[in-house]
N, CA, C and O atoms as CSV, one atom per row, in Angstrom:
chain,resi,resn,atom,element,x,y,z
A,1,UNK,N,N,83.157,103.131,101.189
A,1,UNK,CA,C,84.162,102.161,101.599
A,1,UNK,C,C,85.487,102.459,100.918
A,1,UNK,O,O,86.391,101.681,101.222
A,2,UNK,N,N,85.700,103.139,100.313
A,2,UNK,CA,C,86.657,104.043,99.996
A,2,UNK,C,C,88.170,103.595,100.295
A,2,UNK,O,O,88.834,102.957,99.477
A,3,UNK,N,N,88.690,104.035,101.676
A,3,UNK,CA,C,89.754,104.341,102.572
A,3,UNK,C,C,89.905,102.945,103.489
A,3,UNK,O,O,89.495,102.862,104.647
A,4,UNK,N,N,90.467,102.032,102.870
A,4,UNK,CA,C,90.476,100.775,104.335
A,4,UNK,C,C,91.037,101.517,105.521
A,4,UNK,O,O,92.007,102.275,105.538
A,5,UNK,N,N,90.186,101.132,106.582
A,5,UNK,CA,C,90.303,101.160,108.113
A,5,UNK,C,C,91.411,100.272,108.971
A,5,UNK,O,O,91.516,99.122,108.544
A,6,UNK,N,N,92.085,100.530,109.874
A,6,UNK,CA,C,93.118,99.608,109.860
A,6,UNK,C,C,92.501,98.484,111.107
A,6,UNK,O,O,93.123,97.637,111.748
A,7,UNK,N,N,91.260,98.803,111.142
A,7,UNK,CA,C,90.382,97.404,112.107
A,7,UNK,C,C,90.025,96.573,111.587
A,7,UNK,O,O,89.636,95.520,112.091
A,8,UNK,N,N,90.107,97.043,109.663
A,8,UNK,CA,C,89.483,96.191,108.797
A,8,UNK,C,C,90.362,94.828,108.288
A,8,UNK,O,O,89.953,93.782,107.785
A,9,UNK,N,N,91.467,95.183,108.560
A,9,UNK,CA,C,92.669,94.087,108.219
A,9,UNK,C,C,92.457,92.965,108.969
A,9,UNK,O,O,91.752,93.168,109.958
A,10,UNK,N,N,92.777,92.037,108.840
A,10,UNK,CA,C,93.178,90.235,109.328
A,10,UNK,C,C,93.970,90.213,110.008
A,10,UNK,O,O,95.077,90.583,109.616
A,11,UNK,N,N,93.782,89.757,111.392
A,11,UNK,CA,C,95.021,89.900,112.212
A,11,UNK,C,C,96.317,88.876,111.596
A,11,UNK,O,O,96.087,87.733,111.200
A,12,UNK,N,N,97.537,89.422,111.593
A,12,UNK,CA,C,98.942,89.160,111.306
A,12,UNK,C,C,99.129,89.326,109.848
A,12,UNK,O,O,100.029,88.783,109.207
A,13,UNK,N,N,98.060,90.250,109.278
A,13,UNK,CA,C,98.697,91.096,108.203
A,13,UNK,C,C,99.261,92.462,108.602
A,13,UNK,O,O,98.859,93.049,109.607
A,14,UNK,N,N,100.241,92.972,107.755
A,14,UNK,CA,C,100.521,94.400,107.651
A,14,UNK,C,C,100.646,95.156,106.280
A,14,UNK,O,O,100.268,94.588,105.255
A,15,UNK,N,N,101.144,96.370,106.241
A,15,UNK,CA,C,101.259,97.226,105.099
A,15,UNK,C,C,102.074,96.383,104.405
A,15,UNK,O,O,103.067,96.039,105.045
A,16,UNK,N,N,101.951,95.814,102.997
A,16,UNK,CA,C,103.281,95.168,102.392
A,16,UNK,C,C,104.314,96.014,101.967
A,16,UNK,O,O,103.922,96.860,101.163
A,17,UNK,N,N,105.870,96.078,102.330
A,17,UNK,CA,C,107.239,96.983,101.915
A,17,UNK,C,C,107.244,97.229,100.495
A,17,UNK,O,O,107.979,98.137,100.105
A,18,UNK,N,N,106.590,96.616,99.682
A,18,UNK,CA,C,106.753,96.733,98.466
A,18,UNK,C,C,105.905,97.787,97.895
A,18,UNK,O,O,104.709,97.510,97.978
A,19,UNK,N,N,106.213,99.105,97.246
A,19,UNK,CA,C,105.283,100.114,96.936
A,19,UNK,C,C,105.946,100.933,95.453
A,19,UNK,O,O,107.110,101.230,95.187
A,20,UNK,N,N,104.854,101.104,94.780
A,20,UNK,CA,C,105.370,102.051,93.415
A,20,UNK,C,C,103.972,103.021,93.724
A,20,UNK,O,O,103.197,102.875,94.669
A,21,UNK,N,N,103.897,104.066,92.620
A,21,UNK,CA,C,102.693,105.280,92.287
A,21,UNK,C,C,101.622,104.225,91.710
A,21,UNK,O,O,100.494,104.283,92.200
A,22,UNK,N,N,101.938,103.035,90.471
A,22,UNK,CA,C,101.049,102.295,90.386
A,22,UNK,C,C,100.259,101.612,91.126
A,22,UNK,O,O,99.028,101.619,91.107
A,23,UNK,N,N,101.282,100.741,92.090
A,23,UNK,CA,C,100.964,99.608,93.687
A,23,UNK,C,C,100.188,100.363,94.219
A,23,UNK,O,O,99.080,99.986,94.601
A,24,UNK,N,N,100.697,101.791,94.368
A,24,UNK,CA,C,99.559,102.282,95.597
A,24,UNK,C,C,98.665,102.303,95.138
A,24,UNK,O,O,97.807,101.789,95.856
A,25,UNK,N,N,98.023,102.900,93.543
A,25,UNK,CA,C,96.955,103.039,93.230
A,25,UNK,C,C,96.034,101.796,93.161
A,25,UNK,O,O,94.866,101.741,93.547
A,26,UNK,N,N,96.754,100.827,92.613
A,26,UNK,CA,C,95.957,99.784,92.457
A,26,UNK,C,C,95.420,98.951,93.881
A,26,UNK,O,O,94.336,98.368,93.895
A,27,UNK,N,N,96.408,98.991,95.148
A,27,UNK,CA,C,96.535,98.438,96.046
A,27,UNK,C,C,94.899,99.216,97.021
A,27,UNK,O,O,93.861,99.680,96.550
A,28,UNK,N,N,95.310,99.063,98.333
A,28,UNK,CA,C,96.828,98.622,98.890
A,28,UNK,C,C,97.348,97.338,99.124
A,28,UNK,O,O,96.505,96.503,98.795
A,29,UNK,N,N,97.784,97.122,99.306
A,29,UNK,CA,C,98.548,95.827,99.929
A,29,UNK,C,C,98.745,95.628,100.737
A,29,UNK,O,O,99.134,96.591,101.398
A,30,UNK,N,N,98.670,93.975,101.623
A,30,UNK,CA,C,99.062,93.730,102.857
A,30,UNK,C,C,99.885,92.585,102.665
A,30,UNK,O,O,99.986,92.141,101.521
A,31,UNK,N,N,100.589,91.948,103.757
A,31,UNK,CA,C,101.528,90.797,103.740
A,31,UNK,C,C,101.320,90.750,104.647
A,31,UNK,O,O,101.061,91.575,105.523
A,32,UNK,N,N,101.489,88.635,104.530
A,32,UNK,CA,C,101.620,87.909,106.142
A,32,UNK,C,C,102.359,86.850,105.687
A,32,UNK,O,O,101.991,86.263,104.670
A,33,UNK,N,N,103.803,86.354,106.556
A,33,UNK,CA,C,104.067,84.933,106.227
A,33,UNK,C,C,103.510,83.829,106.273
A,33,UNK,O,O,102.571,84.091,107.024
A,34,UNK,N,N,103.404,82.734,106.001
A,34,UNK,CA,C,102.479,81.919,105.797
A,34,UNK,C,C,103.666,80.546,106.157
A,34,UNK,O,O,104.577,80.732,106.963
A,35,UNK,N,N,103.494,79.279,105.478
A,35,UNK,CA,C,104.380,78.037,106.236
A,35,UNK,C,C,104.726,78.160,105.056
A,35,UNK,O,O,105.937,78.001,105.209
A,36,UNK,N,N,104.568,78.351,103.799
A,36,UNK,CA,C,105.032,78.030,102.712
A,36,UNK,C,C,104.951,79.273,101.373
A,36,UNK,O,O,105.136,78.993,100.189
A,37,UNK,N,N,104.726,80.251,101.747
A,37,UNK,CA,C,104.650,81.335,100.645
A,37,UNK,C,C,104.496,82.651,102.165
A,37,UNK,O,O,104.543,82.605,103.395
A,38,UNK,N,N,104.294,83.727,101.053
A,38,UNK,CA,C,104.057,85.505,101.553
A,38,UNK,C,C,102.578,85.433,100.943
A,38,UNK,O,O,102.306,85.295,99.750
A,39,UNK,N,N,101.590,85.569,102.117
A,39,UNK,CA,C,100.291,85.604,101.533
A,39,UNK,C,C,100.203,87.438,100.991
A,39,UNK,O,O,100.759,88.353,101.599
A,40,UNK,N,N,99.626,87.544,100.124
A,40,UNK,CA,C,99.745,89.107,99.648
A,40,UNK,C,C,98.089,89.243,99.485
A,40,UNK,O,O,97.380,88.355,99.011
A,41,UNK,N,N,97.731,90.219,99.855
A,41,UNK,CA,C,96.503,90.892,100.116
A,41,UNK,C,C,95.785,92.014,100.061
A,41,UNK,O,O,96.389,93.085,100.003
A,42,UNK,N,N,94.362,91.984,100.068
A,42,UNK,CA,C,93.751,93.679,99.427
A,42,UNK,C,C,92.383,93.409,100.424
A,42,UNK,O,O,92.174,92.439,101.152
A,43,UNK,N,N,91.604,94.511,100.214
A,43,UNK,CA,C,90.211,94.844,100.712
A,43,UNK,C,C,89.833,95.415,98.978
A,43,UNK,O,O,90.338,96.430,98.497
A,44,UNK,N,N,88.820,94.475,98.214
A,44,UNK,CA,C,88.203,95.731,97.614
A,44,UNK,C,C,87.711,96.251,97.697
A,44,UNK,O,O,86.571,95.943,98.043
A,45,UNK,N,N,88.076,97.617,97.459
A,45,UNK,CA,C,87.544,98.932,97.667
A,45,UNK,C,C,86.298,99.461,96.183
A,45,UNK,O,O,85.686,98.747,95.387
A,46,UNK,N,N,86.335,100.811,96.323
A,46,UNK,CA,C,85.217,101.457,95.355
A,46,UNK,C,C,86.302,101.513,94.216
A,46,UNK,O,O,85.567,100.979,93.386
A,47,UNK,N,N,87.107,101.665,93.730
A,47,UNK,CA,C,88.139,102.136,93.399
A,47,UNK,C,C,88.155,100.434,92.019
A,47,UNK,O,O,88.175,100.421,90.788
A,48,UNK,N,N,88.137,99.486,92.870
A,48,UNK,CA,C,88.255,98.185,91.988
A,48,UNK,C,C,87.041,97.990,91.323
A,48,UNK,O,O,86.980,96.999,90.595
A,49,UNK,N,N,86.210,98.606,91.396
A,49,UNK,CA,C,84.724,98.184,91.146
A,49,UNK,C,C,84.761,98.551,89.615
A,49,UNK,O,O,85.165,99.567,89.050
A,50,UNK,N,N,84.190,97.354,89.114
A,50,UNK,CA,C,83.670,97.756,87.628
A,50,UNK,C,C,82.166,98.199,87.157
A,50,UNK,O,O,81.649,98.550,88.218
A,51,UNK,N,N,81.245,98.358,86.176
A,51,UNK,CA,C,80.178,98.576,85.372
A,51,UNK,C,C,79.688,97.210,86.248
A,51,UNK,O,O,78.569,97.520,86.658
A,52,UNK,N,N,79.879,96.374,86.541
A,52,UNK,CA,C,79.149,94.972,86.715
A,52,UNK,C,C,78.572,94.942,88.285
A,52,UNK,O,O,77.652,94.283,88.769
A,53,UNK,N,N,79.520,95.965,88.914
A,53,UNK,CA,C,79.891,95.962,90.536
A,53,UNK,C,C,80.411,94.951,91.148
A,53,UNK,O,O,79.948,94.711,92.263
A,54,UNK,N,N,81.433,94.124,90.660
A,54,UNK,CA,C,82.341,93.053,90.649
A,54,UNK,C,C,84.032,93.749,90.560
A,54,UNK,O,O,84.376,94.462,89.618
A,55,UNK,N,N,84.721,93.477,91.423
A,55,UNK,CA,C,86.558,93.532,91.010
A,55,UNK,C,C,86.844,93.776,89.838
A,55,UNK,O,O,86.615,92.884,89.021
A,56,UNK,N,N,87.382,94.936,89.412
A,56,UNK,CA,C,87.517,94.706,88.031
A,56,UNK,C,C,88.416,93.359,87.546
A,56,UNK,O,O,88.939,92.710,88.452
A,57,UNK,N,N,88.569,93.019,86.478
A,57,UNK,CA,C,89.691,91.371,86.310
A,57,UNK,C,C,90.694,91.852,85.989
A,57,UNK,O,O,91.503,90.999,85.621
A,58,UNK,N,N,91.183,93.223,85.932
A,58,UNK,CA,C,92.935,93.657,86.374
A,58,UNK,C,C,93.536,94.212,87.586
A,58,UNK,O,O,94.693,94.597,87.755
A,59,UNK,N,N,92.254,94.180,88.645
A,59,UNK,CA,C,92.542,94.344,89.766
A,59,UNK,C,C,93.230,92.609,90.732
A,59,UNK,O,O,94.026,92.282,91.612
A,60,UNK,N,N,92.105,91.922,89.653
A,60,UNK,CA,C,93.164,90.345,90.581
A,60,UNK,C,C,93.966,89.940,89.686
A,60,UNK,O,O,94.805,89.161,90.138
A,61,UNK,N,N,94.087,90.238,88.148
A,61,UNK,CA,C,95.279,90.199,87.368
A,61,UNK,C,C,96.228,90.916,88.302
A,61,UNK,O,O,97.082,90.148,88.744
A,62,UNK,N,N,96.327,92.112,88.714
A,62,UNK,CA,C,97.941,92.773,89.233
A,62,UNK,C,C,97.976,91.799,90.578
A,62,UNK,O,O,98.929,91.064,90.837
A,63,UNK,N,N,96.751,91.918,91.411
A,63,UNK,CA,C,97.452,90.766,92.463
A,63,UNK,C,C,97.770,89.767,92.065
A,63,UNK,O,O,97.707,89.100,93.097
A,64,UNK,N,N,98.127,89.021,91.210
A,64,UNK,CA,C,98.410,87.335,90.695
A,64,UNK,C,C,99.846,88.186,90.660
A,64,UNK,O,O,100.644,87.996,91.577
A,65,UNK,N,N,100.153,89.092,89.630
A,65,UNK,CA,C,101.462,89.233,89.474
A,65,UNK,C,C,102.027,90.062,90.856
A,65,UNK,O,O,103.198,89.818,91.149
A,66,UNK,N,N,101.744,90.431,91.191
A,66,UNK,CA,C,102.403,91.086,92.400
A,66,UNK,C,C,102.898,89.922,93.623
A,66,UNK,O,O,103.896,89.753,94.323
A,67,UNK,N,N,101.738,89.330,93.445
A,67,UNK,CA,C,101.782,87.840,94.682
A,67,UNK,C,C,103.140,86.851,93.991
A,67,UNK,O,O,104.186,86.657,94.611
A,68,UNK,N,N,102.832,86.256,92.485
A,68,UNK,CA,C,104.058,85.915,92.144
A,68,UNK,C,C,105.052,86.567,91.940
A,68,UNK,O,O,105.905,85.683,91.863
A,69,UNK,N,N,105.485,87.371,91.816
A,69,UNK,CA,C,106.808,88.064,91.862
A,69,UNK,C,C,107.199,88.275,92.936
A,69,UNK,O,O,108.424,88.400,92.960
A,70,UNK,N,N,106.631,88.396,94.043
A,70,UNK,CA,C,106.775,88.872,95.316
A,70,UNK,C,C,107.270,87.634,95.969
A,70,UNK,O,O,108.033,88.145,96.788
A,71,UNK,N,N,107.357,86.340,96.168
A,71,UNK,CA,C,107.696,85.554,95.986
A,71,UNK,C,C,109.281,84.911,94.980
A,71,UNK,O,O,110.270,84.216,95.212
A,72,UNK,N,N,108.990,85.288,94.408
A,72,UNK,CA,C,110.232,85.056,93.635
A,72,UNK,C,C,111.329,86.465,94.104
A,72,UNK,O,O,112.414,86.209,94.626
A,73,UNK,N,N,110.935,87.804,93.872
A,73,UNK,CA,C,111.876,88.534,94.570
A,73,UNK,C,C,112.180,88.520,96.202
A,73,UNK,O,O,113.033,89.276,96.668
A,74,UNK,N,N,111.560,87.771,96.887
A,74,UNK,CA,C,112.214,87.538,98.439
A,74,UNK,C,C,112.824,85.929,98.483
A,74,UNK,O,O,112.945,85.235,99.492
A,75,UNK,N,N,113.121,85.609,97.264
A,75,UNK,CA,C,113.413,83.651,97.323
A,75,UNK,C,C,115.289,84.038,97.826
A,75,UNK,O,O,115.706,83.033,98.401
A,76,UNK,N,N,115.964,84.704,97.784
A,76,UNK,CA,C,117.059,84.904,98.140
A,76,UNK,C,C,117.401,86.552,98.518
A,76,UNK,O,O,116.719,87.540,98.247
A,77,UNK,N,N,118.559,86.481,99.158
A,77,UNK,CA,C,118.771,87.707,99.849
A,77,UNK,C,C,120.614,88.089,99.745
A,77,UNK,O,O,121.558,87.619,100.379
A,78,UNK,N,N,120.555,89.094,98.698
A,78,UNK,CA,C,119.980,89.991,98.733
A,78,UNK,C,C,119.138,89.603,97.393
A,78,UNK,O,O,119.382,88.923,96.397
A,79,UNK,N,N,117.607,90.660,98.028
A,79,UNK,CA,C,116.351,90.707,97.552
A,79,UNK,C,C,116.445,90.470,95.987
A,79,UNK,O,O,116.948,91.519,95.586
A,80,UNK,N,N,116.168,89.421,94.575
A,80,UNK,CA,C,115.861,89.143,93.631
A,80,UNK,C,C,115.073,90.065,92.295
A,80,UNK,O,O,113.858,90.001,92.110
A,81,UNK,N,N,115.956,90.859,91.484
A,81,UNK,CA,C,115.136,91.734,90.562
A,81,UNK,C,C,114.238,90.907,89.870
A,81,UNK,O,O,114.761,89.858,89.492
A,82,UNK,N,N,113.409,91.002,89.669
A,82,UNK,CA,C,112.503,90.124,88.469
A,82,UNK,C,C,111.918,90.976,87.576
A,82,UNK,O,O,111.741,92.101,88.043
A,83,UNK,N,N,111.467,90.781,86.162
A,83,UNK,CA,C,110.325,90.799,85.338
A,83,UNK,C,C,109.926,89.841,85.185
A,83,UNK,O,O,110.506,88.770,85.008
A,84,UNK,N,N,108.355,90.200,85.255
A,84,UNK,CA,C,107.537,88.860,84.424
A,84,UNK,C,C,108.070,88.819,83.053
A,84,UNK,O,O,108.762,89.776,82.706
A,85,UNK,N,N,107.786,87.539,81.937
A,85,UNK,CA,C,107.746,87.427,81.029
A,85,UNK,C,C,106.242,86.845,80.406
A,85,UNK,O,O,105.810,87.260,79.331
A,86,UNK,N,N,105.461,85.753,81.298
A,86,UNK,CA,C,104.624,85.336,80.976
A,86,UNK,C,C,103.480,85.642,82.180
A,86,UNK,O,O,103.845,85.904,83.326
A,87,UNK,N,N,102.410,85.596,81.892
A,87,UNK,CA,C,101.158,85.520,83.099
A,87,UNK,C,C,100.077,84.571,82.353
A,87,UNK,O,O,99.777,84.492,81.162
A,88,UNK,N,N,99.688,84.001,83.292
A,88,UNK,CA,C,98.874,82.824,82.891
A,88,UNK,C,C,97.408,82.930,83.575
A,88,UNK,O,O,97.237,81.812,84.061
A,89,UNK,N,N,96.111,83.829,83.892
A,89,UNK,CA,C,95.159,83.898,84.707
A,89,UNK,C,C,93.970,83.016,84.453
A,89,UNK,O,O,93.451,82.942,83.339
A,90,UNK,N,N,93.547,82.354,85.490
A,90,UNK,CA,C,92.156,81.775,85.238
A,90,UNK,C,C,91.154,82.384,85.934
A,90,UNK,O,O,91.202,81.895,87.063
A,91,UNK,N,N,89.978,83.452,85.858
A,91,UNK,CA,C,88.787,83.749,87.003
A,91,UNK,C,C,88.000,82.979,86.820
A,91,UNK,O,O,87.668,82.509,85.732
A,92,UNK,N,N,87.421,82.640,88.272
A,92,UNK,CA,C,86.600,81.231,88.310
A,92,UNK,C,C,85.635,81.998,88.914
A,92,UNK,O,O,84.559,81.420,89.067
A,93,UNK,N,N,85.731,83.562,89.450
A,93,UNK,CA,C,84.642,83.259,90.206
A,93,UNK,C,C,85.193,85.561,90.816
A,93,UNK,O,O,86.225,86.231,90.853
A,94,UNK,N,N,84.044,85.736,91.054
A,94,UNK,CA,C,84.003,87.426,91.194
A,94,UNK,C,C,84.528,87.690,92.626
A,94,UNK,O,O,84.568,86.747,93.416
A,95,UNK,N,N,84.940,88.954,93.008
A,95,UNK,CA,C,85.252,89.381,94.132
A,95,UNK,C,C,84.183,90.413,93.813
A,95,UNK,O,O,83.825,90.745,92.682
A,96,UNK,N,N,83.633,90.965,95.199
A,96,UNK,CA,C,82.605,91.809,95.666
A,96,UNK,C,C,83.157,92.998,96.487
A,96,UNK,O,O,84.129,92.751,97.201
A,97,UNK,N,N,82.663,94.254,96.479
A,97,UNK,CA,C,82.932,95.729,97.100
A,97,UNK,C,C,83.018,94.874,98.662
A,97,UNK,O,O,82.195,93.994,98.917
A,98,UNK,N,N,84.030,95.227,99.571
A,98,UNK,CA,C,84.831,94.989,100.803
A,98,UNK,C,C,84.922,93.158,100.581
A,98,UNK,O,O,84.172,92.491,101.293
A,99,UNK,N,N,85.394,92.786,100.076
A,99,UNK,CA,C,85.868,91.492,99.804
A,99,UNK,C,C,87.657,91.590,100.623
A,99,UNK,O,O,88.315,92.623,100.745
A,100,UNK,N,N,87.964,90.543,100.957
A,100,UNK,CA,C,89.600,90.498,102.074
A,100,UNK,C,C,89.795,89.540,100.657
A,100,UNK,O,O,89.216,88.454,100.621
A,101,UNK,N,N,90.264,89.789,100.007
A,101,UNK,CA,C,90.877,88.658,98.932
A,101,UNK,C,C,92.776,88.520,99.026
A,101,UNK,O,O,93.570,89.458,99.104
A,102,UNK,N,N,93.059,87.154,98.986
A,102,UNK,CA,C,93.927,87.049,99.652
A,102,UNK,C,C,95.007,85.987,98.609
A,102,UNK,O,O,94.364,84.983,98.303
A,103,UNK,N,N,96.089,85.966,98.154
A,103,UNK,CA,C,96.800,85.450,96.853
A,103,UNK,C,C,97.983,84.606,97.875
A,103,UNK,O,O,98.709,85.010,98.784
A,104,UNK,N,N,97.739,82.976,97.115
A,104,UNK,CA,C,99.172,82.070,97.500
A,104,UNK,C,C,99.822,81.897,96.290
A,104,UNK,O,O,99.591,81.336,95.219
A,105,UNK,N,N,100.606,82.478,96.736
A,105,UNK,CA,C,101.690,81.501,95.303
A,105,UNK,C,C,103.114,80.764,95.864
A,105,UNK,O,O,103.776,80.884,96.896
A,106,UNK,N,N,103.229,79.976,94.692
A,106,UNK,CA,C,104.288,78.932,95.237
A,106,UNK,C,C,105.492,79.451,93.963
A,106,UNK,O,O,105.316,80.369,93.162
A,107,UNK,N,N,106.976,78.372,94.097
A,107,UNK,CA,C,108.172,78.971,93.232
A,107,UNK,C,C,108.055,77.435,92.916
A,107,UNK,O,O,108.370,76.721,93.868
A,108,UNK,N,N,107.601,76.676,91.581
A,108,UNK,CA,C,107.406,75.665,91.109
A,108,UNK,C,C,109.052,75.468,90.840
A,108,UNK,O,O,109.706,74.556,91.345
A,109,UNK,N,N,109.585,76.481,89.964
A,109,UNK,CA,C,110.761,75.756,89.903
A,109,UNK,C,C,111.647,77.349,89.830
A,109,UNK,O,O,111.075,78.436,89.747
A,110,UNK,N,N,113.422,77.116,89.893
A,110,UNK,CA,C,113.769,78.552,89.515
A,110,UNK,C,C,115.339,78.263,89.279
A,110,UNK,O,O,115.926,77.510,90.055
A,111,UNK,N,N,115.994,78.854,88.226
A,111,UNK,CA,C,117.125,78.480,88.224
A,111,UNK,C,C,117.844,79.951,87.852
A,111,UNK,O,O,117.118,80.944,87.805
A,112,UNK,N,N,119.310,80.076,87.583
A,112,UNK,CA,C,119.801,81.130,87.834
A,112,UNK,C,C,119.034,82.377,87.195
A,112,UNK,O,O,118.940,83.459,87.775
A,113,UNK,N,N,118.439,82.078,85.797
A,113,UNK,CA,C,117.847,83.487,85.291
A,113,UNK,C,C,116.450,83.081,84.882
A,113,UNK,O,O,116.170,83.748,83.886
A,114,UNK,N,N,115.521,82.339,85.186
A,114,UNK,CA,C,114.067,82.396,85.401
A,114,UNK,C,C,113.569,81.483,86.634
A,114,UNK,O,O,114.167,80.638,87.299
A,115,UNK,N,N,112.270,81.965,86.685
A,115,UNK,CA,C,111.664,81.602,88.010
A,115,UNK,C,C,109.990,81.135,87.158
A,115,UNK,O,O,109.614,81.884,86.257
A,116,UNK,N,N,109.268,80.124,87.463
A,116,UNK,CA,C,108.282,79.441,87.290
A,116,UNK,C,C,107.381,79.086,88.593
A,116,UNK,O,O,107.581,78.160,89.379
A,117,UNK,N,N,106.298,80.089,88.631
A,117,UNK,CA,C,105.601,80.058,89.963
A,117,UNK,C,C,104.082,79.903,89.133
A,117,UNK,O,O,103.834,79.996,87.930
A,118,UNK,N,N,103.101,79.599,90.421
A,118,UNK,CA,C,101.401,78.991,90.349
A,118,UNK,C,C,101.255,79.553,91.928
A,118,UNK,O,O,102.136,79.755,92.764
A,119,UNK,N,N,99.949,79.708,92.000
A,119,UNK,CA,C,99.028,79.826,92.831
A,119,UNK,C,C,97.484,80.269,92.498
A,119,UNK,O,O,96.801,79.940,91.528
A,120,UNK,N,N,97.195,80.994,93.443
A,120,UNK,CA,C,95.512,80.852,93.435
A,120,UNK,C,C,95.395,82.359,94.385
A,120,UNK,O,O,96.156,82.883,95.198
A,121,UNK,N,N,94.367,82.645,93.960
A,121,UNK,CA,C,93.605,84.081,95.014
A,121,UNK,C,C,92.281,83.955,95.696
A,121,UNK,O,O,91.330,84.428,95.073
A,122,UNK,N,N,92.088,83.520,96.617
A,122,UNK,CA,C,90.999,83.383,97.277
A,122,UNK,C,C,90.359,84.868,97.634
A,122,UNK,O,O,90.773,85.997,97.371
A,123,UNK,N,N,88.873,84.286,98.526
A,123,UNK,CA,C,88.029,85.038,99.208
A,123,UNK,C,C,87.344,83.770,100.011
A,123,UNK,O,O,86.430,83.080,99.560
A,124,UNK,N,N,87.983,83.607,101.307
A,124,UNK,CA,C,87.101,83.115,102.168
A,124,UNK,C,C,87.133,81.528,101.581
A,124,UNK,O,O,88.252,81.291,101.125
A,125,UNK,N,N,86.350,80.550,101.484
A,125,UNK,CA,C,86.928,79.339,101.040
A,125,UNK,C,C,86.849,79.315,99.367
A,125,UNK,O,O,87.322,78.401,98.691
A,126,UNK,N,N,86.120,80.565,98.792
A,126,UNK,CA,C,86.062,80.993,97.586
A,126,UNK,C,C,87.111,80.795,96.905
A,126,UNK,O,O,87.944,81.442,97.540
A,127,UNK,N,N,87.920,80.095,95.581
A,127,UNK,CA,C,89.143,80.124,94.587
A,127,UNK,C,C,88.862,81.290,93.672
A,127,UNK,O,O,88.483,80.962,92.548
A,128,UNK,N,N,88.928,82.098,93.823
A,128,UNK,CA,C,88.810,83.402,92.468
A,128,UNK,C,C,89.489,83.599,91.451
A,128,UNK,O,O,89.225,84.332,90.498
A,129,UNK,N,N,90.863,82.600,91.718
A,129,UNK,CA,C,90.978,82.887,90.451
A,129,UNK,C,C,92.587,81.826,90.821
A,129,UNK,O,O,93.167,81.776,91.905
A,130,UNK,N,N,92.889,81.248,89.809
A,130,UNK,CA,C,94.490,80.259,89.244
A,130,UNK,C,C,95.193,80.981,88.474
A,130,UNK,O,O,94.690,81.450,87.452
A,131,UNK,N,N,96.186,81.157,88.733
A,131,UNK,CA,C,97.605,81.957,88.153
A,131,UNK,C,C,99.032,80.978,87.887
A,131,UNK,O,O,99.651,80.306,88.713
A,132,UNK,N,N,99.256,81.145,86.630
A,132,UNK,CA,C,101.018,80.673,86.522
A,132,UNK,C,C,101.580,81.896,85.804
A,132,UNK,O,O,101.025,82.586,84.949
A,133,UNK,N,N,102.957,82.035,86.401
A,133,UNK,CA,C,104.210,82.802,85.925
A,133,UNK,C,C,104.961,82.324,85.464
A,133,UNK,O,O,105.117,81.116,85.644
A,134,UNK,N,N,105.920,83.174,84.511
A,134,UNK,CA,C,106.942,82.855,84.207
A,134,UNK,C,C,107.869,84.326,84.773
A,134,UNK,O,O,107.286,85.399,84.614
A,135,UNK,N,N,109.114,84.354,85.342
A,135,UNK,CA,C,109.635,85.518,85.461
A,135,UNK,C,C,110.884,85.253,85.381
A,135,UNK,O,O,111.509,84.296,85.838
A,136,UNK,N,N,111.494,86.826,84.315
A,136,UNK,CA,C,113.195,86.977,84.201
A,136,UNK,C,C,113.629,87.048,85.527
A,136,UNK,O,O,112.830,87.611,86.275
A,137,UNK,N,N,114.873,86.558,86.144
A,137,UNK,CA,C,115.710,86.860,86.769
A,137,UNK,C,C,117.034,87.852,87.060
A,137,UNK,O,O,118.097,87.232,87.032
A,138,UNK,N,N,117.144,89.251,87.328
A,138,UNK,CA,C,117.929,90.419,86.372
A,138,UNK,C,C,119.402,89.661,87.182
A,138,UNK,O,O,119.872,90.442,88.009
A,139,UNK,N,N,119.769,89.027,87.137
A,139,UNK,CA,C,120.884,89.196,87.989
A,139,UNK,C,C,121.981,90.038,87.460
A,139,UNK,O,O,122.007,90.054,86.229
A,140,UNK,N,N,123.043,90.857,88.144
A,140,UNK,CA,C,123.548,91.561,87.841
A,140,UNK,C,C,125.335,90.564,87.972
A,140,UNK,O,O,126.381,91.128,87.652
């Protein structure tokens, strides 16, 4: 299970624009708008799998931060530099080899040079895991 298939995706996701040498490795990534956030998304693959045969817990650590930041860098246009400063993770619960796990996050609050976001990463009606941010704002 290696290589996601592109039959394997959720209809009205796509490739997410956002990509580094890390993202890809860790990824991939998908995006879909949602009514109230950018849902950000994965298939785990062999690749996430730990000793346990469970997600490894920095594979939904980077999606928490990728999902919140991702969010905070599309909250205005033109597009928002961010660093995190803080990450806040709770796992409640495992992701499994081909799992669609799928991250909401919200922008709790944000003012000119930080941003304060929460959400959650599902699987199916599954909560896998609660996330809060804190992130710099680079403005130039």
């Amino acid at each position: 299970m290696g290589e996601i298939e592109a039959d394997d995706i959720p209809d009205g996701f796509r490739r997410a624009r956002f990509s580094s040498p890390f993202l890809d490795m860790a990824g991939p990534y998908y995006e879909r708008p949602d009514e109230e956030c950018i849902v950000v998304a994965t298939r785990i693959n062999d690749g996430h799998i730990n000793h346990i045969q469970v997600a490894h817990g920095g594979v939904l650590g980077t999606l928490a931060d990728v999902a919140l930041s991702y969010q905070v860098h599309r909250a205005e246009k033109p597009a928002l530099p961010v660093a995190t400063m803080n990450l806040n993770t709770n796992y409640l619960a495992a992701a499994k080899l081909g799992d669609w796990v799928e991250a909401y996050a919200s922008i709790d609050r944000i003012s000119k040079r930080t941003a304060y976001c929460s959400g959650q990463i599902v699987c199916g009606e599954t909560v896998l895991m609660t996330m809060t941010a804190v992130f710099a704002i680079l403005r130039k």
